[in-house]
C-alpha atoms as one frame of an Amber mdcrd trajectory, in Angstrom:
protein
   5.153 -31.475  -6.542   3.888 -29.303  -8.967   4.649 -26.151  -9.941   2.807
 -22.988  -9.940   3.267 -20.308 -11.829   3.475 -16.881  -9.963   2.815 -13.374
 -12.666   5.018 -10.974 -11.932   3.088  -7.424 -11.235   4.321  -4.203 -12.468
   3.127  -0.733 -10.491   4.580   1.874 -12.829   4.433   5.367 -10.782   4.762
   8.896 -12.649   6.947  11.027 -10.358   7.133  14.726 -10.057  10.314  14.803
 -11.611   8.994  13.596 -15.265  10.397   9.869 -13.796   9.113   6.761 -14.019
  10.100   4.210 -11.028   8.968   0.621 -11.351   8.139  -2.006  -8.500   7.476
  -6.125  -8.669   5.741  -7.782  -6.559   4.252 -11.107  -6.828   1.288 -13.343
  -4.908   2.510 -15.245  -2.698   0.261 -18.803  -2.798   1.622 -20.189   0.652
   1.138 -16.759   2.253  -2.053 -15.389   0.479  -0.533 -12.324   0.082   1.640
 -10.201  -2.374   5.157 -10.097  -1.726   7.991  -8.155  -3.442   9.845  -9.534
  -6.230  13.422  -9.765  -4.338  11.656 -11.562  -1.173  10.015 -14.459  -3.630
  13.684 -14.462  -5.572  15.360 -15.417  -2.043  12.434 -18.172  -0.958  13.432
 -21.511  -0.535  10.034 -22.301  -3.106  11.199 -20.562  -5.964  12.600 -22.304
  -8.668  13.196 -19.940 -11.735  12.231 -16.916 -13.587  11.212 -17.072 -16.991
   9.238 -14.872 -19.835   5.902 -16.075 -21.692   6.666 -16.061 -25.039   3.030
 -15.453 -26.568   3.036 -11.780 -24.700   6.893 -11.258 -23.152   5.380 -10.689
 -19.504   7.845 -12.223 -16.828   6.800 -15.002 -14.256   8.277 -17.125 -11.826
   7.719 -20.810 -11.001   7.403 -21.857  -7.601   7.136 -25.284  -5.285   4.379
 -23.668  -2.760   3.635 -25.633   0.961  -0.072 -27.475   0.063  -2.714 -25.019
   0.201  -6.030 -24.749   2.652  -8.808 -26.348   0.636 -11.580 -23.491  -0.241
 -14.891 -24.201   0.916 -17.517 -25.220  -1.746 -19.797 -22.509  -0.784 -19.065
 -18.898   1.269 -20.675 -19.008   4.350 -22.211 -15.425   3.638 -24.277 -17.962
   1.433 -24.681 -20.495   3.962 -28.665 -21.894   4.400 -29.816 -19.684   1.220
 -31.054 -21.134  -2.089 -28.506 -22.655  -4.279 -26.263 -20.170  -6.917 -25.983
 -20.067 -10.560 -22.529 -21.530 -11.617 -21.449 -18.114 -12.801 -22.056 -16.255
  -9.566 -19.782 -18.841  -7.440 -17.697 -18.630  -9.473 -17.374 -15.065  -8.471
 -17.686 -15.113  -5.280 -14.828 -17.722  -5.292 -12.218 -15.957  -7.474 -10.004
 -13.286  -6.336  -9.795 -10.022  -7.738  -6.265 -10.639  -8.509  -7.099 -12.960
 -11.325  -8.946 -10.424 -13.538  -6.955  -6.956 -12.295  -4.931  -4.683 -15.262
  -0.782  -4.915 -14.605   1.049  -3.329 -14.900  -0.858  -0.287 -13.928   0.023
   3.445 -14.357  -0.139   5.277 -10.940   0.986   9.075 -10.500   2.567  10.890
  -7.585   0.918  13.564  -5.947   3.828  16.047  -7.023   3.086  15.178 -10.376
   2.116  18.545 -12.453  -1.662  18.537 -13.919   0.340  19.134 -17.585   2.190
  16.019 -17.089  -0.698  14.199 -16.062  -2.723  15.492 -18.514  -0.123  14.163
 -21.476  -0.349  11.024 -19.577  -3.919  10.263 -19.921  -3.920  11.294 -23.336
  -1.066   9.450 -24.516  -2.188   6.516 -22.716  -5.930   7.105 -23.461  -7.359
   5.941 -20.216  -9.082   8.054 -17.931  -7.780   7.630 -14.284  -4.768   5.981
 -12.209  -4.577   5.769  -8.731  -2.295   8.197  -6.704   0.222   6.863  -4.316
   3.156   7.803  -2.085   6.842   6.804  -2.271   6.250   3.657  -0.628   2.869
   3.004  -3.047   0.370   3.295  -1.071  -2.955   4.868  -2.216  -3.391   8.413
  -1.185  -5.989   9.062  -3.802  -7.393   8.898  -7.414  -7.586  11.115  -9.809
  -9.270  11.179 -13.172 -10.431  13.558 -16.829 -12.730  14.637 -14.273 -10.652
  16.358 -11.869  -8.899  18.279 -14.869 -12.102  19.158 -16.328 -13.027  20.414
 -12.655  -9.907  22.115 -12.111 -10.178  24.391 -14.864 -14.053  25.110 -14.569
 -13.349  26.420 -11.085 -10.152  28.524 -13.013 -10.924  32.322 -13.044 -13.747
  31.782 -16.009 -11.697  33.754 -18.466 -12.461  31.181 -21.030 -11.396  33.306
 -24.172  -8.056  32.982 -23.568  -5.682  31.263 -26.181  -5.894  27.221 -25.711
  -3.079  25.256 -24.421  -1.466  23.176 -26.603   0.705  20.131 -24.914   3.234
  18.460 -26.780   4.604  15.095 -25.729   8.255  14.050 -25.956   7.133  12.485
 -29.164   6.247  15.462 -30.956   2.780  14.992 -31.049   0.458  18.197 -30.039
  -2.864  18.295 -28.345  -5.007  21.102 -28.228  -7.020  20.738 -25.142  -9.930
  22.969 -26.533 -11.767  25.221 -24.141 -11.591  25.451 -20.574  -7.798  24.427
 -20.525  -5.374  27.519 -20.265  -1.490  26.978 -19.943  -1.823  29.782 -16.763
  -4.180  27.983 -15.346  -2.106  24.672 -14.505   1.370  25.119 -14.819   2.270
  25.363 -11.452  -0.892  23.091 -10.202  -0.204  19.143  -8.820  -2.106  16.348
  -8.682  -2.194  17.078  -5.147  -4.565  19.915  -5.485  -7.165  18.613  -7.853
  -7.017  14.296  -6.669  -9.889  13.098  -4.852  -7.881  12.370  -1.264 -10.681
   9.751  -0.393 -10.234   6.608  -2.935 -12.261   3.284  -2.600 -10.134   0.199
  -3.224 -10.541  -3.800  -2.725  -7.878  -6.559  -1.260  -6.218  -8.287  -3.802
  -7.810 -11.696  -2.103 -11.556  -9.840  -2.078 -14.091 -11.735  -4.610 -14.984
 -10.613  -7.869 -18.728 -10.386  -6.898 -17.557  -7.960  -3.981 -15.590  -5.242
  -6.019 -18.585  -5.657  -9.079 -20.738  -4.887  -5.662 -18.590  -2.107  -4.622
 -18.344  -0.398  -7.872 -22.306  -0.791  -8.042 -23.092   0.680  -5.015 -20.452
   3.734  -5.421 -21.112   4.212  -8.549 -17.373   4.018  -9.839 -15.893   2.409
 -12.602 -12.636   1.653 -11.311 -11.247   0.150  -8.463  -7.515   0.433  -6.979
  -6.488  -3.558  -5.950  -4.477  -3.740  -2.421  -1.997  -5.517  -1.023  -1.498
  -6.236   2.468   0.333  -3.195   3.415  -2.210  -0.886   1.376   0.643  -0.817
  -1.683  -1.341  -0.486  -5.104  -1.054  -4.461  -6.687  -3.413  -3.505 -10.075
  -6.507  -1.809 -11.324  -9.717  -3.545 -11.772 -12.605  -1.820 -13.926 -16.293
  -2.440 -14.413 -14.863  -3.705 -18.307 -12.601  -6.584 -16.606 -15.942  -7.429
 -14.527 -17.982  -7.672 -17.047 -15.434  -9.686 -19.317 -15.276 -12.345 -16.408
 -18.764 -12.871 -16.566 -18.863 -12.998 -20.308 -16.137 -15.846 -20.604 -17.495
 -17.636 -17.682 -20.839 -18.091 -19.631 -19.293 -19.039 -22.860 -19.937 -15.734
 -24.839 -16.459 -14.287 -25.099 -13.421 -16.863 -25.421 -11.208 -16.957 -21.997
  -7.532 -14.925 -22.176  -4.571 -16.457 -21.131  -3.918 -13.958 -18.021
């Protein structure tokens, strides 16, 4: 039988206490489902752990039970005209397959300075919030800062704050962003509570669909139990689409 080879997934979440605690998981083929890392280590299909050499990521290789055969065409689609290529394909593969791991989640005890270091140092503009257990409680984003300190007391003469990371590096937030104003604040207080997120097993054409009709850029990906898997964007989207018509060459994921 041959053997499939299972990505091991990384959620990295920023803790209140300046911590960062680390969980695997990995997709499950014969349930359709992410699983953690210890349960797949313990399966009677697993066969090994090793790391990709080209970019050091772990994986594991597994003997999975013979999978359902996937229909040739949705049945969402069933008795309309006939698809491009490109947009079955899309409606066939999972989210999973194009989602960002490991991804960089936050706590909602997490102070608005720490966070703020975090999205500069990382230079990305988001990450999903999530409890102790991972689930998604919320998102927040630059936005929420920026929205934080507008609704502040407007005293916008004040000296600007000036963060400095553990590297040494300083960053002068400019206007608007006053150490009095978010010392004692959390990610709790400015996070949007209400977050939009897609199954791990949804379609690519249904998060691109999602994000569309929201409006958002970003979506949290889901596994069964609501635990944050990855983060797909409108970029990763429009990548998919750009490899699967021959204009960008296909990454090894």
């Amino acid at each position: 039988m041959a053997l499939s080879r299972l990505p091991v997934r990384v959620r990295a979440t920023h803790v209140g206490d300046g911590t960062l605690v680390e969980a695997h998981s990995v997709f499950c083929p014969s349930r359709q489902s992410s699983v953690s890392l210890d349960e797949c280590l313990c399966c009677a299909h697993c066969t090994g752990a090793a790391v990709d050499p080209k970019d050091g990521r772990y994986f594991l290789t597994c003997t999975p039970p013979m999978a359902p055969a996937v229909p040739d065409e949705p049945a969402s689609f069933a008795g309309t005209r006939s698809l491009p290529v490109e947009a079955k394909r899309a409606d066939h593969t999972p989210v999973s397959t194009i989602m960002a791991t490991p991804v960089q989640c936050v706590s909602p005890e997490l102070s608005v300075e720490q966070l703020t270091i975090l999205l500069l140092e990382g230079n990305f503009s988001g990450a999903p919030v999530v409890d102790a257990k991972g689930k998604l409680v919320g998102m927040v984003s630059k936005t929420d800062l920026l929205r934080q300190s507008s609704e502040a007391d407007g005293n916008f003469d004040a000296e600007p704050l000036i963060l400095r990371s553990k590297q040494g590096v300083e960053y002068e937030l400019g206007p608007g962003f006053h150490a009095d104003r978010i010392a004692s604040a959390t990610v709790e207080e400015i996070m949007a509570p209400l977050a939009f997120s897609i199954p791990e097993t949804a379609p690519i054409a249904q998060a691109a669909a999602l994000m569309a009709f929201e409006g958002i850029h970003r979506l949290p990906v889901v596994g069964p139990n609501g635990e944050v898997v990855g983060l797909v964007s409108s970029l990763d989207v429009l990548r998919f689409v750009a490899e699967q018509t021959g204009y960008l060459r296909s990454r090894q994921r």
